[in-house]
Backbone as numpy.savetxt, mean C-alpha at the origin, in Angstrom:
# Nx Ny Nz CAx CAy CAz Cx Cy Cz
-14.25 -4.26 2.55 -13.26 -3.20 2.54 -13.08 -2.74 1.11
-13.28 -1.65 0.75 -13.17 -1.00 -0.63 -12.30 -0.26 -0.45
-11.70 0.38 -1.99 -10.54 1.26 -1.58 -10.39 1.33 -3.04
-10.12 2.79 -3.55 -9.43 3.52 -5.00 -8.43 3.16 -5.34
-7.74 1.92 -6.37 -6.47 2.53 -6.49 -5.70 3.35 -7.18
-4.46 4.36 -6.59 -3.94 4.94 -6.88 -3.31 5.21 -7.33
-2.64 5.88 -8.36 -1.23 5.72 -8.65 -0.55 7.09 -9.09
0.65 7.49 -9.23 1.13 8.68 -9.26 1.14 8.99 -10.62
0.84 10.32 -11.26 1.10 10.76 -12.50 -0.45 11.80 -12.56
-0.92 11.95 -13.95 -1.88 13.21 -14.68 -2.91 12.44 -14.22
-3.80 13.47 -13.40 -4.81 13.45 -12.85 -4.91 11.96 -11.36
-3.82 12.19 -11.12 -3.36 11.52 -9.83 -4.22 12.62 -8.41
-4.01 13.50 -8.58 -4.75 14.20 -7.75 -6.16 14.22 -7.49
-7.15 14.14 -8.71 -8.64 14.50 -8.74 -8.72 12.97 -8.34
-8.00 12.09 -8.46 -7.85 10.51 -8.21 -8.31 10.51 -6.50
-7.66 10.69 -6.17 -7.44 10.77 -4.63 -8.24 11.84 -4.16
-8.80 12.48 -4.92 -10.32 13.78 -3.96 -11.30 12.19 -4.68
-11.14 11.59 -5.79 -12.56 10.09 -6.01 -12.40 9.22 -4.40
-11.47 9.09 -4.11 -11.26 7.87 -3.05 -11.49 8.79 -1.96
-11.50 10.00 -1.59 -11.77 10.22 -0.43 -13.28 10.82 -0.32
-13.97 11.19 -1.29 -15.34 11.20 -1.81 -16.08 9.71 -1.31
-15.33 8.77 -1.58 -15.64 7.29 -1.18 -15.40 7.14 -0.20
-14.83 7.19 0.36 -14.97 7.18 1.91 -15.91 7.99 2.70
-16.23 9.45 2.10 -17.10 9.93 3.05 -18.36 9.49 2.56
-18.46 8.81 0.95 -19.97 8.40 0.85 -20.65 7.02 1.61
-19.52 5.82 1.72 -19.80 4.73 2.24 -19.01 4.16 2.95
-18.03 4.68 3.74 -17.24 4.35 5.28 -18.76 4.39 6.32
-18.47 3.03 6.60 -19.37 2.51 8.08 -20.81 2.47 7.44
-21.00 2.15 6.39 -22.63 1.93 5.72 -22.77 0.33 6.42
-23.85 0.24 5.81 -24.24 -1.11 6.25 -24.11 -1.60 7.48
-24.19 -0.86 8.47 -24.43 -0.88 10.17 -22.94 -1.26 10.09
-21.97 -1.08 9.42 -20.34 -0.59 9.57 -19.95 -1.94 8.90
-20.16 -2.48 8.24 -19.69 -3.75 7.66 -18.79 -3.25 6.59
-19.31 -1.85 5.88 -18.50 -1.42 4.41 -17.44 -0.52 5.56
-15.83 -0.86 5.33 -14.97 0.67 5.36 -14.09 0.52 3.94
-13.69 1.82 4.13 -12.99 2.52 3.06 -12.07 3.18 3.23
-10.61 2.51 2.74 -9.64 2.71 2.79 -8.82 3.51 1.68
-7.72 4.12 2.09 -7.01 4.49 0.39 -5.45 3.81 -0.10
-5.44 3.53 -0.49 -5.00 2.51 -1.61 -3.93 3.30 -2.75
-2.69 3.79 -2.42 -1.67 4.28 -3.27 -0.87 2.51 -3.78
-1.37 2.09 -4.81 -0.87 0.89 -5.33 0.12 0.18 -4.93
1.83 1.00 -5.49 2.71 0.19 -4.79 3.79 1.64 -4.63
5.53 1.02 -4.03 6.04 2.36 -4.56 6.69 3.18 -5.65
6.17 1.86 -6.77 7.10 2.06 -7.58 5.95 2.93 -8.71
4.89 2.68 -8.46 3.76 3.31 -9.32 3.66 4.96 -8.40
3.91 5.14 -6.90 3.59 6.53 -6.61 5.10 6.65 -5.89
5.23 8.02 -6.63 6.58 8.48 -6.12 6.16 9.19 -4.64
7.05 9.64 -4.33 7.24 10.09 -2.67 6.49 11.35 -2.56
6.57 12.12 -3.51 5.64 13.49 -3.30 3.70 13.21 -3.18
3.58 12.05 -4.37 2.37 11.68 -4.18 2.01 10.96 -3.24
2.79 10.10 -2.39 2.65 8.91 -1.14 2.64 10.22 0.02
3.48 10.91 0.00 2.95 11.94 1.26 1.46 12.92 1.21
0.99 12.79 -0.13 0.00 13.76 -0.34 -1.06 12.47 0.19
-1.33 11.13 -0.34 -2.03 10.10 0.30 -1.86 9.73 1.63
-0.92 9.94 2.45 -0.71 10.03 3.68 -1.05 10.91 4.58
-1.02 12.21 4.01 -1.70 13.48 4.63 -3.23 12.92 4.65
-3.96 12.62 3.56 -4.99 12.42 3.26 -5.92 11.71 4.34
-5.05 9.92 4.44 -4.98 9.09 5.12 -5.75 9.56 6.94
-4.39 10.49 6.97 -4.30 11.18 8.34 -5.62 11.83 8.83
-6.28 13.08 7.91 -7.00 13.68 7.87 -8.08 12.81 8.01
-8.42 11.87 7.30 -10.28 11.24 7.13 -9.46 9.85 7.91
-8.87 9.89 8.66 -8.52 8.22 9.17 -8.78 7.08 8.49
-7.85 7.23 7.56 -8.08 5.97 6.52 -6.85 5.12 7.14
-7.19 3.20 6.65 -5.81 2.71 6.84 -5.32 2.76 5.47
-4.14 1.95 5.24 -3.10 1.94 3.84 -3.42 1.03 3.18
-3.92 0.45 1.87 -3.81 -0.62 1.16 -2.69 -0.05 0.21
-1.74 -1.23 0.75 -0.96 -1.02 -0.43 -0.07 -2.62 -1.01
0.15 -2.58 -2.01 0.84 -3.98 -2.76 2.60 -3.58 -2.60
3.21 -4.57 -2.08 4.44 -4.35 -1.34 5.54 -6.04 -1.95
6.46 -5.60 -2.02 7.41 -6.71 -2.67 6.46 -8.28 -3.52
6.02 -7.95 -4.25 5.42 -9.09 -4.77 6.18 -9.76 -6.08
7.38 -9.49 -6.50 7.90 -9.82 -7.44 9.05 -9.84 -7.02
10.18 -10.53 -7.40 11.36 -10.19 -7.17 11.97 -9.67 -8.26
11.44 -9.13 -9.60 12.03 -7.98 -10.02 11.69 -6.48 -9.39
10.20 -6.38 -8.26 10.03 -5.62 -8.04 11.30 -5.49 -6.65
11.53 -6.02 -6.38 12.67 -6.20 -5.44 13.81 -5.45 -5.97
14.55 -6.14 -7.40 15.75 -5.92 -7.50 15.50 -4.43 -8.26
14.87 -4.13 -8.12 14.66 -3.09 -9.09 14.05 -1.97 -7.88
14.10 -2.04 -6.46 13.52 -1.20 -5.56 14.87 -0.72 -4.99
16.08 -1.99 -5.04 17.13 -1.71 -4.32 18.39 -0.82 -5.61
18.12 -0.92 -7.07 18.99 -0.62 -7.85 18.42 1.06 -7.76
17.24 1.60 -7.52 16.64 2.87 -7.35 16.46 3.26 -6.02
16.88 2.84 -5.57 16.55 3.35 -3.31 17.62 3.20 -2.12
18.59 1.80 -2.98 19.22 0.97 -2.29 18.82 0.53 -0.69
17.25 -0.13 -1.12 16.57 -0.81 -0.12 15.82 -1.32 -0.94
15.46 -1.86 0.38 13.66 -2.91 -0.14 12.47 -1.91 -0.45
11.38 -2.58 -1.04 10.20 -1.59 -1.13 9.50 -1.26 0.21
9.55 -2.63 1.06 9.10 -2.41 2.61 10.43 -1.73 3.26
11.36 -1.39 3.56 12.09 -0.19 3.57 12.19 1.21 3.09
11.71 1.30 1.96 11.20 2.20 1.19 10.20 2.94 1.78
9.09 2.05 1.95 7.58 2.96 2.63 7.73 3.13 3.98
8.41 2.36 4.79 8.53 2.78 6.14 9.29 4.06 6.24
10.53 4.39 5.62 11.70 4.97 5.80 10.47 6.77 5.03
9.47 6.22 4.38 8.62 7.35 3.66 7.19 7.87 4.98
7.47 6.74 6.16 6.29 7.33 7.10 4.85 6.44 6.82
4.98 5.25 5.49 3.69 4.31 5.50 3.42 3.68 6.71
3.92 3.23 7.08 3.37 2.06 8.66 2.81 3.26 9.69
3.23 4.79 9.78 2.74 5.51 10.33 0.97 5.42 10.62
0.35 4.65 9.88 -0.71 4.74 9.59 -1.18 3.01 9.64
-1.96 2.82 9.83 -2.38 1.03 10.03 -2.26 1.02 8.21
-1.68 -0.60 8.37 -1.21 -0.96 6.48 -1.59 -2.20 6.64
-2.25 -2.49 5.53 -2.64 -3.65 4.78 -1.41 -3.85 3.65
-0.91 -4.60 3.67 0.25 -5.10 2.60 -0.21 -6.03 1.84
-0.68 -6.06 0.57 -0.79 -6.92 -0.15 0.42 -7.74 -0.37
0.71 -9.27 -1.24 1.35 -10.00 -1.78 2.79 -10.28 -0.44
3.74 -9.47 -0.49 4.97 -9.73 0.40 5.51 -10.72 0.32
5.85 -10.92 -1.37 6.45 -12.14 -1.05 7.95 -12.43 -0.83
8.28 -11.42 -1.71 9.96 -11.92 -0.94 10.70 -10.86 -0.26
10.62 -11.14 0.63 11.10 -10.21 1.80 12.28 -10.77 2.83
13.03 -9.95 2.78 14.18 -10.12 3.98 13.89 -10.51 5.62
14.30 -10.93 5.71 14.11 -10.98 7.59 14.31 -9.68 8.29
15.05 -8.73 7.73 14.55 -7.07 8.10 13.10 -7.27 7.73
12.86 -7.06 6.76 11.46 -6.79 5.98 10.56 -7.06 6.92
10.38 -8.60 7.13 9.46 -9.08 7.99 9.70 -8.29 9.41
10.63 -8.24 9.90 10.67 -7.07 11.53 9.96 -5.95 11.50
10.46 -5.20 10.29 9.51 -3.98 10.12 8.16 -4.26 10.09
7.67 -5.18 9.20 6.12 -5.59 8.92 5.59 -5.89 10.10
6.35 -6.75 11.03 5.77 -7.18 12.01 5.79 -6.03 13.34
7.07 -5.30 13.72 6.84 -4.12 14.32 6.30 -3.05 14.59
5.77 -2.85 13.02 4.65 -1.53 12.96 3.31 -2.31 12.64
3.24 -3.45 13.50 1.86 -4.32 12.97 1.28 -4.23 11.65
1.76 -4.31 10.97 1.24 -4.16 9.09 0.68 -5.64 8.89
-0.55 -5.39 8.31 -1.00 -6.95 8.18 -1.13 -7.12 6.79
-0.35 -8.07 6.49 0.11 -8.79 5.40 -1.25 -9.46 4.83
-1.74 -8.94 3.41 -2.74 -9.91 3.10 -2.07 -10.79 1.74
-2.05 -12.41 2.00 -1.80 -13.33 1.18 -2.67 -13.13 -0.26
-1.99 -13.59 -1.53 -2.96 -13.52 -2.69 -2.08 -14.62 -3.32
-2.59 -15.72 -2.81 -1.91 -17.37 -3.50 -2.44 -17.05 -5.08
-3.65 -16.64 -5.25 -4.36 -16.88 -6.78 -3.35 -16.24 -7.80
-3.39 -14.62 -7.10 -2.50 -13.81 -7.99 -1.17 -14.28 -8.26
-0.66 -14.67 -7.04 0.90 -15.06 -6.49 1.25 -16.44 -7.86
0.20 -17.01 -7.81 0.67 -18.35 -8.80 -0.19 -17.96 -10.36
-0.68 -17.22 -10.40 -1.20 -17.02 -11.79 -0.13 -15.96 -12.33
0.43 -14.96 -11.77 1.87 -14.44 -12.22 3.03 -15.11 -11.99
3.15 -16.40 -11.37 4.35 -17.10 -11.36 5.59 -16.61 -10.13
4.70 -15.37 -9.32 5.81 -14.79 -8.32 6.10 -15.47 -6.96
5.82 -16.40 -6.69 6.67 -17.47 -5.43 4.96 -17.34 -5.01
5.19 -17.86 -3.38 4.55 -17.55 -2.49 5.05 -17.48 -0.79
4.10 -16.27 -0.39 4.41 -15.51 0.73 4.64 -16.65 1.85
């Protein structure tokens, strides 16, 4: 599974025509073993105008979501002092789960959190390596 990542700001756009270039060059190569997904980082790196422009995107070439979701708990306290929610509140409440999601890290999450994750089937991918080489708990 390959995938661009993204993030919001100058030349965020020509960013996201690279990742969807990638997808139409090597989605389903290798008798379908390679897909290619797009990958808006987290939400604190793409604001809401750019997460709907990757979502449109998404929609259009049927991509799923890679995206990195509560992996810190400053990214936490710092999602709810700017949103007054979680970051997995955040992307749902923005239309992400609309779309099949890969969630990186998730580590500290509410028991809402996890309902949502688990309701809109979002599959949580574990990263113990990352998780303990930055010191951020584990999922």
């Amino acid at each position: 599974n390959l995938s661009r990542g993204l993030v919001a700001g100058e030349g965020s756009d020509a960013k996201l025509e690279e990742a969807i270039q990638l997808r139409k060059d090597w989605h389903g190569k290798c008798g379908g073993r390679v897909t290619v997904d797009l990958a808006p980082h987290a939400p604190y790196s793409c604001d809401e105008s750019f997460m709907k422009k990757v979502l449109e995107a998404s929609e259009v070439h049927d991509t799923r979501i890679h995206i990195h979701l509560s992996e810190s708990l400053k990214e936490v306290e710092d999602s709810y002092k700017a949103h007054n929610k979680s970051p997995i509140q955040n992307v749902f409440d923005q239309g992400v789960f609309k779309r099949p999601t890969f969630a990186a890290h998730c580590v500290h999450l509410s028991d809402e959190d996890i309902y949502l994750l688990r309701d809109n089937k979002v599959s949580v991918v574990n990263n113990p390596g990352s998780n303990l080489k930055l010191g951020n708990g584990f999922a």
